[in-house]
Backbone as CSV, one residue per row, in Angstrom:
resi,resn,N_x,N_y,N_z,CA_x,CA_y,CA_z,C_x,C_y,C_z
1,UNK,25.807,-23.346,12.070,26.662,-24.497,11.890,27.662,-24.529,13.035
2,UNK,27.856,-25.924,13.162,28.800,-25.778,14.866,30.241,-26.677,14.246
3,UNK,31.054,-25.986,14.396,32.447,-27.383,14.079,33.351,-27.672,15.103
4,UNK,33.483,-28.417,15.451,34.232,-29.302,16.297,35.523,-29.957,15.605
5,UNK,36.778,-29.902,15.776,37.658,-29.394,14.957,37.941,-30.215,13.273
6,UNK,37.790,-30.791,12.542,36.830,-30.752,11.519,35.730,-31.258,10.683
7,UNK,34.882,-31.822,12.019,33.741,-31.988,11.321,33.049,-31.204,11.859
8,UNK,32.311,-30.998,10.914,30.960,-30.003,11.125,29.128,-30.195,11.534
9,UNK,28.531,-29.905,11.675,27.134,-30.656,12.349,26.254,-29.112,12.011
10,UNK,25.536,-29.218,11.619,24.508,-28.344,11.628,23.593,-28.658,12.806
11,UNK,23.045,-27.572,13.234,21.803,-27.247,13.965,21.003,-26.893,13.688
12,UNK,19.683,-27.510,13.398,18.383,-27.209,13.162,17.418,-26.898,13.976
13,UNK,16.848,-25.886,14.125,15.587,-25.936,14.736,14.236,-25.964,13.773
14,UNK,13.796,-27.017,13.748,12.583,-27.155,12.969,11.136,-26.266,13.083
15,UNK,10.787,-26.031,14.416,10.122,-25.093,14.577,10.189,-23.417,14.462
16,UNK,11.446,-22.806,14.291,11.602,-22.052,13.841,11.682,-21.565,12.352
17,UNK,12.452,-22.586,11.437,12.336,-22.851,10.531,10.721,-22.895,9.906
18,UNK,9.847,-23.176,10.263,8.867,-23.229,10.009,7.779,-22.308,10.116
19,UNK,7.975,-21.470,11.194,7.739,-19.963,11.620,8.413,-19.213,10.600
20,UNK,9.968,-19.429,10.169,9.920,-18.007,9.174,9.264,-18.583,7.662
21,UNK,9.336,-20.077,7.427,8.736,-20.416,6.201,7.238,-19.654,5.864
22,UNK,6.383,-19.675,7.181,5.380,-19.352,7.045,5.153,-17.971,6.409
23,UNK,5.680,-17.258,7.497,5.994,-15.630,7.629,6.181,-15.480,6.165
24,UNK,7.232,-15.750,5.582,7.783,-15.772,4.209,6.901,-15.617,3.295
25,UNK,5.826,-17.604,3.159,5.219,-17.265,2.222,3.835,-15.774,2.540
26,UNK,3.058,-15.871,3.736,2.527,-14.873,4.354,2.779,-13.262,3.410
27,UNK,3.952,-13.144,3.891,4.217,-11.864,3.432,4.581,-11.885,1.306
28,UNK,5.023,-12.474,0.851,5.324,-12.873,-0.423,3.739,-12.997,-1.085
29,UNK,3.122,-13.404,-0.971,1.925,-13.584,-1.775,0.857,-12.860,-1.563
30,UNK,0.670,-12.539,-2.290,-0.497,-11.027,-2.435,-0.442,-10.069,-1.646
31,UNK,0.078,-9.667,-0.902,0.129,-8.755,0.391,1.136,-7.563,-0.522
32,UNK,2.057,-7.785,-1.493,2.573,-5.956,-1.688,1.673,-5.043,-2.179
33,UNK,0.499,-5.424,-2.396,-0.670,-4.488,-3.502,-1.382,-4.012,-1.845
34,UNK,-1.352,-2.577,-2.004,-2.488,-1.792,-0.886,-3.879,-2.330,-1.462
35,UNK,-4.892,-2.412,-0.304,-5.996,-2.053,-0.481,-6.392,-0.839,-0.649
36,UNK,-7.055,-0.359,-1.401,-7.594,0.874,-1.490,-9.347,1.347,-1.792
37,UNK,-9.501,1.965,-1.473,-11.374,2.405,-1.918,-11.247,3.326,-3.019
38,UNK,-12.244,2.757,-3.926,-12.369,3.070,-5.560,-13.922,3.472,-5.524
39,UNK,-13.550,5.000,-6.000,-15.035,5.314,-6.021,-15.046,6.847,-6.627
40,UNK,-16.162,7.303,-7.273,-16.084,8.839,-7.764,-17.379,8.997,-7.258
41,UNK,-17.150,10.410,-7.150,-18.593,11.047,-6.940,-18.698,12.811,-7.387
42,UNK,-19.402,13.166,-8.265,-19.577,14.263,-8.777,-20.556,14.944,-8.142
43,UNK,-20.682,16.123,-7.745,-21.556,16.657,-7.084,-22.133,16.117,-6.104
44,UNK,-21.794,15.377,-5.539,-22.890,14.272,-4.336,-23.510,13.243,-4.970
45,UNK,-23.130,12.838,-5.812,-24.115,11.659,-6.592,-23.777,10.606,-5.781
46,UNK,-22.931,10.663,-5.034,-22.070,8.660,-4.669,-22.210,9.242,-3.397
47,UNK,-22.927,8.893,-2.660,-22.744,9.585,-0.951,-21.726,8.605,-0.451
48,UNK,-21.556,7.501,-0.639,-20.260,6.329,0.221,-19.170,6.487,-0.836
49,UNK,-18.501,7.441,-1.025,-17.372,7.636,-1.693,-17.378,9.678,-1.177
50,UNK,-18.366,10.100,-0.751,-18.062,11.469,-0.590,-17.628,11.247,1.053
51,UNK,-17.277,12.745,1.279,-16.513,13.260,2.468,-18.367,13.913,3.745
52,UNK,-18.217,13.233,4.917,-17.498,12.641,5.848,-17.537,11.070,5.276
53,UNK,-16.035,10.384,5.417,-15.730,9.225,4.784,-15.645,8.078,5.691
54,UNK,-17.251,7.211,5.564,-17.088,5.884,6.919,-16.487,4.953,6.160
55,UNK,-15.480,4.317,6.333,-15.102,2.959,5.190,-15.526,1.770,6.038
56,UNK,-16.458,1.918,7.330,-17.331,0.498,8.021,-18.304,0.339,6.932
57,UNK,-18.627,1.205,6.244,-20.331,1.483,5.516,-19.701,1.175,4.337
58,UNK,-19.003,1.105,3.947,-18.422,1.024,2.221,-17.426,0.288,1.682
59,UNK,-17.578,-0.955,2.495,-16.289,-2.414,1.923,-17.091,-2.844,0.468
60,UNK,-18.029,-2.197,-0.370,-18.506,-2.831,-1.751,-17.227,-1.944,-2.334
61,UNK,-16.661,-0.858,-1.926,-15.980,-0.237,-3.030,-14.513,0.071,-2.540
62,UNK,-14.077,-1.137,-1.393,-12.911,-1.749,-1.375,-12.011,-2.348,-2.439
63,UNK,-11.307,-1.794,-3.368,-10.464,-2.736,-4.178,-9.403,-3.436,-3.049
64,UNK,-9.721,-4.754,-3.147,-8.441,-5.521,-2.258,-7.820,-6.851,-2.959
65,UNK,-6.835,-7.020,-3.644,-5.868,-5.728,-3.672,-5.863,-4.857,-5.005
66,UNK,-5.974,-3.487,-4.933,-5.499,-2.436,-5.732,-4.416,-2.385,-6.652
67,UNK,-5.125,-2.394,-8.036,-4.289,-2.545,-9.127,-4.320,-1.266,-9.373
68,UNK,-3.305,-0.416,-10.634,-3.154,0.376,-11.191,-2.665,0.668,-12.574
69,UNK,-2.477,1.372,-13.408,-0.995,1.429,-14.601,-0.484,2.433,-14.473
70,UNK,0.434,2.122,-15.082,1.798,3.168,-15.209,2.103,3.457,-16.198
71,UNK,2.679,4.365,-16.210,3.068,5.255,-17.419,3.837,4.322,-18.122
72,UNK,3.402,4.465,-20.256,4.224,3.832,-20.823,4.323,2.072,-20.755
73,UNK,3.533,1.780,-19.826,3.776,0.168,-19.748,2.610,0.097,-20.081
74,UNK,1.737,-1.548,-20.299,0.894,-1.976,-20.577,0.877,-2.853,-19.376
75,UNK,-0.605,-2.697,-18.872,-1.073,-3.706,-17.867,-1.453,-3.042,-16.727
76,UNK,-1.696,-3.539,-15.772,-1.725,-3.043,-14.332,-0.892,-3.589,-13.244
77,UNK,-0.388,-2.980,-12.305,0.583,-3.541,-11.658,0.165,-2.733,-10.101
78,UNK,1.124,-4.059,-8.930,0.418,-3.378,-7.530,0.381,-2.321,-6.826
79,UNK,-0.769,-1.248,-6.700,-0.225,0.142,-6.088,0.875,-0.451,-4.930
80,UNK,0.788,1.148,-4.721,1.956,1.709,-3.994,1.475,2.411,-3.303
81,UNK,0.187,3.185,-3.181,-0.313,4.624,-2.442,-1.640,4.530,-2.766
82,UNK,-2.467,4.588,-1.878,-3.742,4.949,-2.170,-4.119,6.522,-2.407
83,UNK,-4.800,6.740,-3.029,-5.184,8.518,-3.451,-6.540,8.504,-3.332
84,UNK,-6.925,9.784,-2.892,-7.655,10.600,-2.539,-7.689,12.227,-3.565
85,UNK,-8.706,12.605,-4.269,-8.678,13.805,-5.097,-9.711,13.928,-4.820
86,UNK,-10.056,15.651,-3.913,-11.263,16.461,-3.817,-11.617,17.541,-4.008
87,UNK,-12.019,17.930,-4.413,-12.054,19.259,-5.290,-13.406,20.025,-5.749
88,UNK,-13.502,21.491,-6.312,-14.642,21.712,-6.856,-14.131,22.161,-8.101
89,UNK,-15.233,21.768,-9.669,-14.834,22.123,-10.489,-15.162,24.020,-10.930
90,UNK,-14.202,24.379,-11.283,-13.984,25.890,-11.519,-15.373,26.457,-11.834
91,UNK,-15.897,25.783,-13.101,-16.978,26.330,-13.993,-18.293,26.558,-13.272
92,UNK,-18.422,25.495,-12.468,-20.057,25.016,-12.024,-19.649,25.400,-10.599
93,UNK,-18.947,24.998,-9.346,-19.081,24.750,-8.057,-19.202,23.756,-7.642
94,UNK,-19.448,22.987,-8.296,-19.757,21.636,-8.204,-18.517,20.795,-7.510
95,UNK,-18.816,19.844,-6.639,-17.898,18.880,-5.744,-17.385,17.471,-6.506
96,UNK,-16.120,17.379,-6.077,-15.705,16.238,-6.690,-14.988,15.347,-5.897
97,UNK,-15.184,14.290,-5.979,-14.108,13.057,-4.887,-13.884,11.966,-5.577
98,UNK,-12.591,11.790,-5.947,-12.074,10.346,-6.441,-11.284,9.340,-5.120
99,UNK,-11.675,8.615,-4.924,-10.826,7.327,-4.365,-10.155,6.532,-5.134
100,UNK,-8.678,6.392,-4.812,-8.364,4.655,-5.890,-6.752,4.974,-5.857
101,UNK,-6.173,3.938,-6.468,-4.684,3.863,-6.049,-4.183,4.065,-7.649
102,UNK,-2.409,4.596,-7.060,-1.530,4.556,-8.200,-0.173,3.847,-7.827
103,UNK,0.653,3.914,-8.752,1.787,3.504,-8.457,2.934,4.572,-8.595
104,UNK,4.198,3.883,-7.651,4.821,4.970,-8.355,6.270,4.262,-8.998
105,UNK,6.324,4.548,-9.732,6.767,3.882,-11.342,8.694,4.247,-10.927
106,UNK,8.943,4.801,-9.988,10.529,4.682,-9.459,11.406,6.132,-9.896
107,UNK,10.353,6.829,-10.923,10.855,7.898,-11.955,10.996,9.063,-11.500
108,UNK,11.379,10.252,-12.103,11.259,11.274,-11.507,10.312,12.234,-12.701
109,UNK,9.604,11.373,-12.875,8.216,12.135,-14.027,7.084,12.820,-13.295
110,UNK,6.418,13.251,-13.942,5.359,14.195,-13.108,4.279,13.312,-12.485
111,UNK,4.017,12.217,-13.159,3.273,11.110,-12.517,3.858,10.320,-11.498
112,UNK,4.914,10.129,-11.464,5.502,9.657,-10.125,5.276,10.514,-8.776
113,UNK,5.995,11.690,-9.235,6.245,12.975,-8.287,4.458,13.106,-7.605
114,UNK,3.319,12.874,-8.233,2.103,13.327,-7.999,1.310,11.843,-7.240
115,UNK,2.432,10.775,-7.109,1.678,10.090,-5.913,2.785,9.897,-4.961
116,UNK,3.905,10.572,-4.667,4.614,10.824,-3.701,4.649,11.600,-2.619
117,UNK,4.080,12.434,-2.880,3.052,13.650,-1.501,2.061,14.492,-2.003
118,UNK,1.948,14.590,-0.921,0.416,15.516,-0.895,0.262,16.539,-1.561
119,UNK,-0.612,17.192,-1.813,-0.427,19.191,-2.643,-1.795,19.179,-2.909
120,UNK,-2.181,20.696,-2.968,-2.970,21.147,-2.939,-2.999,22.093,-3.762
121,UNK,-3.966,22.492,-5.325,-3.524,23.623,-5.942,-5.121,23.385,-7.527
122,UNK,-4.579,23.471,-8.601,-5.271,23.235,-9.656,-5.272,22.390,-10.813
123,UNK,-6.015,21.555,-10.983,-5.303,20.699,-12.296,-6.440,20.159,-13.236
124,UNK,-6.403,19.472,-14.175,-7.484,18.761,-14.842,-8.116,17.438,-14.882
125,UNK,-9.463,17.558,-14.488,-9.900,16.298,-14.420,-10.653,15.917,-15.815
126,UNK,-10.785,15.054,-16.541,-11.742,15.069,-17.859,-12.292,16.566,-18.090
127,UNK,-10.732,16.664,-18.651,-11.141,18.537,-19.552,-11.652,19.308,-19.004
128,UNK,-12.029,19.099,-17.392,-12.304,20.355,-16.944,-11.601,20.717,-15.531
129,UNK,-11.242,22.249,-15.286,-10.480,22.739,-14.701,-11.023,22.318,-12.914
130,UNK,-10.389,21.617,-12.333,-10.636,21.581,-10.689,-9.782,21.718,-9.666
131,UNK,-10.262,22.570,-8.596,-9.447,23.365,-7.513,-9.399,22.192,-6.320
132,UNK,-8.460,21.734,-5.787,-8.401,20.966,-4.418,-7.536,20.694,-3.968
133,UNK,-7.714,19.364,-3.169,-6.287,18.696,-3.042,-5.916,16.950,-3.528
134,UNK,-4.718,16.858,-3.527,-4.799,15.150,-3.606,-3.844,14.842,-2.545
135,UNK,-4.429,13.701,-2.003,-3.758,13.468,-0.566,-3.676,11.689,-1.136
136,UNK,-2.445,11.255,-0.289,-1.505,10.135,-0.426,-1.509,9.301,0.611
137,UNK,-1.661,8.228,1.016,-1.317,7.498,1.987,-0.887,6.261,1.782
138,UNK,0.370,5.349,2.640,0.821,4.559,2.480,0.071,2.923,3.133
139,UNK,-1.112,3.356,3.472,-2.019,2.036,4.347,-3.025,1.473,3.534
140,UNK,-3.264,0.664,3.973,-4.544,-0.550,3.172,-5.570,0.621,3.889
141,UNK,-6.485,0.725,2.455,-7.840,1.596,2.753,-7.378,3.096,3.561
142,UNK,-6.410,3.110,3.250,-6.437,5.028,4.033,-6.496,5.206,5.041
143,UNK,-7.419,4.879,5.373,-8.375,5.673,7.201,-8.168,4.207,7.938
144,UNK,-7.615,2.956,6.986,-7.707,1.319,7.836,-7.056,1.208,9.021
145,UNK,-6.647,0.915,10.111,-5.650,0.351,11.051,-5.846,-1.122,11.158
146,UNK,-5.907,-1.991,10.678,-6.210,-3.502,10.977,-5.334,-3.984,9.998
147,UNK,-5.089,-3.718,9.197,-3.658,-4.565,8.156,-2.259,-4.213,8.644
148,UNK,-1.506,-5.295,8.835,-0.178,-5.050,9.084,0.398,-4.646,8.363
149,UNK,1.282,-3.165,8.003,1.707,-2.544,6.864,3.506,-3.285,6.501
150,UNK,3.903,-3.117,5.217,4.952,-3.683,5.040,6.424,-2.715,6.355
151,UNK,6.330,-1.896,6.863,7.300,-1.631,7.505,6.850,-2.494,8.934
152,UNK,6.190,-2.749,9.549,5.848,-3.811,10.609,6.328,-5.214,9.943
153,UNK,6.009,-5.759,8.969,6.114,-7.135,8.263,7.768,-6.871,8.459
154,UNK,8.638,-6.087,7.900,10.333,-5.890,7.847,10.263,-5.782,9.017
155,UNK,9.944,-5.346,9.995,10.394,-5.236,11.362,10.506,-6.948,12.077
156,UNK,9.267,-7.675,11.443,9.005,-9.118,12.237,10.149,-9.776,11.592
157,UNK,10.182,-9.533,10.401,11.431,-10.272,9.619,12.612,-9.940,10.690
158,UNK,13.020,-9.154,10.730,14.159,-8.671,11.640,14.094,-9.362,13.140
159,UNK,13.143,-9.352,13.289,13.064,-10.192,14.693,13.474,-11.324,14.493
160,UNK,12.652,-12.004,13.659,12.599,-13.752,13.397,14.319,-13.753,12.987
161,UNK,14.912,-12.850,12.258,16.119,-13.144,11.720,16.909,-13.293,12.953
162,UNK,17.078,-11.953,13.685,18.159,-11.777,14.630,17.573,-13.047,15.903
163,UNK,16.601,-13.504,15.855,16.230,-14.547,16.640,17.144,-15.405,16.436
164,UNK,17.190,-15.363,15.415,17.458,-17.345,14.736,19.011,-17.041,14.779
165,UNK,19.574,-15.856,14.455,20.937,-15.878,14.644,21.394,-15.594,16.169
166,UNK,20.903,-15.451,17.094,20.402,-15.343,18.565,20.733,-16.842,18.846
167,UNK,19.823,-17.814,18.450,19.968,-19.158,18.617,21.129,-19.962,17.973
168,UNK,21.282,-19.428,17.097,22.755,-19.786,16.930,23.789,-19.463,17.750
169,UNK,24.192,-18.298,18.244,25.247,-18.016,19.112,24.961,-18.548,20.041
170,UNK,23.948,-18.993,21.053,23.687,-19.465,21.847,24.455,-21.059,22.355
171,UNK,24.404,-21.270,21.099,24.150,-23.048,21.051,25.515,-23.082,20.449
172,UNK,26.947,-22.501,19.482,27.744,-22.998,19.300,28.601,-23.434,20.301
């Protein structure tokens, strides 16, 4: 806004305006849910869900976008982290690999804490005892580089912002 001693006049730039409208809705609609790859495989049964992991060969078992639930609530709501659990079960030897996302619910519960980093140790999968690790990542599909992640999206925001207030100082 520019004032000239007291009336006032706004300055518009329409094309900018329209650049962050875009951006806005862009980033606002469907984009906070990760993509993630959803897949099990027990002993080698699922070869495109086991480890070495091509995700060129395996967009059928892309969830995009990746739902989850949370503790205590009803429904599913948008991950937060894609997971990874690989392991062998104690009894047999047998290999295990889960793909698929969780959320993390803001808490300091054991289900929160267990999609917040990585670890490696022992736990239970359907009643039976398995040794591995579960690994965490904050990107569409894990291994992806082609989605713009939400800390790039806040960064453009920041641009477009300090732009537009850029053009303002400019012009009063």
């Amino acid at each position: 806004m520019r004032c000239i001693n007291t009336a006032c006049t706004l300055i518009s730039f329409p094309l900018l305006n329209v650049t962050q409208t875009v951006f806005l809705i862009t980033m606002f609609t469907g984009h906070w849910a990760l993509d993630c790859f959803k897949c099990i495989s027990k002993a080698g049964e699922y070869p495109p869900c086991d480890d070495p992991f091509h995700n060129n060969y395996t967009q059928d078992i892309l969830e995009s976008p990746c739902w989850a639930g949370r503790k205590q609530r009803n429904g599913v709501f948008p991950a937060t982290t894609c997971v990874k659990l690989a392991g062998t079960y104690d009894d047999t030897g047998e290999t295990l690999v889960v793909r698929g996302c969780a959320v993390d619910s803001g808490t300091l519960t054991i289900d929160t804490e267990l999609v917040r980093m990585s670890h490696c140790g022992g736990f239970y999968y359907e009643d039976r005892y398995v040794r591995g690790c579960v690994q965490n990542c904050l990107d569409d599909g894990c291994n992806a580089a082609t989605a713009v992640t939400h800390i790039k999206r806040f960064t453009i925001l920041a641009v477009i912002f300090l732009s537009h207030k850029w053009t303002d100082y400019l012009f009063r």
